[in-house]
Phi, psi and omega in degrees: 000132202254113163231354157191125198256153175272114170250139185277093170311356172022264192244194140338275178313332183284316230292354174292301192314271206302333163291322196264243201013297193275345192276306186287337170279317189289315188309309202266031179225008169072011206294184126223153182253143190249096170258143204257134163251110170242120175267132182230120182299327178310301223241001145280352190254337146336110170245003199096167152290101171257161188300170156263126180185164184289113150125029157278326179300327164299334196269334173273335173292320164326318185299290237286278153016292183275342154317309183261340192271346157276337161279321174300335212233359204229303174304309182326297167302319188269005168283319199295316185304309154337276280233289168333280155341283144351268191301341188288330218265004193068355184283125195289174184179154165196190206245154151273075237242117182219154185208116181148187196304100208299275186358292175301334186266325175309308213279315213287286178322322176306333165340302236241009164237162165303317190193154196249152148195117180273167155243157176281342166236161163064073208262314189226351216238016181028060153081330194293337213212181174280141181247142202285167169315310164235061192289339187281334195291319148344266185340254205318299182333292177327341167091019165289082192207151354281152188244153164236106181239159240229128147308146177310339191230124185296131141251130174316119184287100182215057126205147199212126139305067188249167183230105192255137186259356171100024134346170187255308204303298192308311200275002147306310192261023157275333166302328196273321179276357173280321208274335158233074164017055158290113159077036190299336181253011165311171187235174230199091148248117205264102193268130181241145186250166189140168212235289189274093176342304189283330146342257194337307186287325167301290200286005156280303163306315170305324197282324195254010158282339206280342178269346168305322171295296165268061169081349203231121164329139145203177194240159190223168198197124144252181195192125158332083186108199208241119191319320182301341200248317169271300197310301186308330198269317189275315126024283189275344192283288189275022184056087184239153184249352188178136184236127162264123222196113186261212161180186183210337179281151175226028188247035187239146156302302210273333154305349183322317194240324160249109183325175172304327187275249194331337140325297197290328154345295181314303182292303156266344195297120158256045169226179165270181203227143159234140177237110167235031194275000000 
């Protein structure tokens, strides 16, 4: 049962996109939505190594100055924007306004939620200062899950994508989007990438009994060759709204939770992703 989702308002730019996403999951479940604004002071105040010379210490308070007052101004627009949104959809709702390390505070709150929806770029830092590469990748180690995380341009879910690699970690999170009856009336295709033919068909046939068992239909697919490589072209290919995507390498740091496919997901997918591993 989804009844309060956290949404990360990241920038300006984001915050339509990540709202009406979450607008759209909350409206038929009564949810509310907590959209979290976070400022982290450490890293607006960060100028780099600077040289010595006269008027530099002036010149980084200046930064540091124009810094919090464009994050302050940002935050702000994507609280009004929310907030706004919000009341027109009837949907309940309020801001989390939080300051400190945005990591530390997403990983505290999700306790105390159902579900996350992120943007796949531009999560806490309003533009002002660089957001690490894999600030979504944090979030999930940290055990920030399940995430939906959503492109800049609001798109409808009304085809769902899954990509099973036959993984214990894959097959959690398509059980994990089943069990919370997300996109119910979508229509469900479940794709195994791969060589070997008699594999693919078990574990396609196993995936689609477990959605069957709860009510829900689906079409399987196989396809030829390497999910890092294919899944996004074929994605696009069958028009898909939202792709669900699991993994299985761990034998990395930066891999614990996410394989090579799911890396690249992160990175590149110009669509949206749900994530429950």
């Amino acid at each position: 049962m989804i009844k309060r989702i956290l949404v990360g308002l990241g920038t300006s730019r984001t915050a339509t996109s990540v709202t009406d996403h979450a607008i759209d999951i909350a409206r038929s479940r009564a949810a509310e939505l907590v959209g979290l604004a976070v400022t982290d002071p450490l890293r607006l105040d960060w100028t780099g190594p600077r040289p010595m010379g006269v008027g530099v210490d002036v010149a980084a308070a200046d930064l540091r100055r124009q810094r919090h007052e464009k994050a302050a101004a940002d935050i702000a627009a994507a609280g009004d924007l929310f907030a706004t949104r919000c009341r027109a959809a009837g949907v309940a709702h309020r801001v989390s306004a939080e300051t400190g390390d945005p990591f530390e505070i997403a990983a505290d709150l999700v306790r105390y939620h159902d579900m996350c929806v992120f943007g796949l770029r531009g999560l806490f830092e309003h533009d002002v200062v660089p957001e690490p590469r894999d600030a979504l990748e944090r979030l999930v180690s940290d055990g920030v899950r399940p995430i939906l995380a959503v492109t800049e341009d609001y798109r409808p879910i009304r085809r769902v994508l899954v990509a099973y690699s036959g993984s214990l970690e894959s097959a959690k999170t398509f059980k994990h989007f089943v069990h919370s009856g997300l996109y119910a009336e979508a229509p469900v295709r479940i794709v195994h990438f791969g060589d070997d033919v008699a594999t693919a068909a078990r574990r396609l046939e196993k995936a689609a009994g477990y959605f069957a068992a709860h009510g829900r239909s689906v079409e399987t697919d196989h396809a030829a060759g390497d999910a890092a490589k294919e899944l996004i072209p074929y994605a696009q290919a069958w028009q898909a709204d939202l792709i669900v995507a699991g993994n299985s390498a761990k034998n990395l740091l930066l891999r614990r939770i996410f394989g090579e496919t799911a890396l690249q997901l992160l990175r590149e997918s110009p669509l949206p992703l749900y994530l429950a591993q």
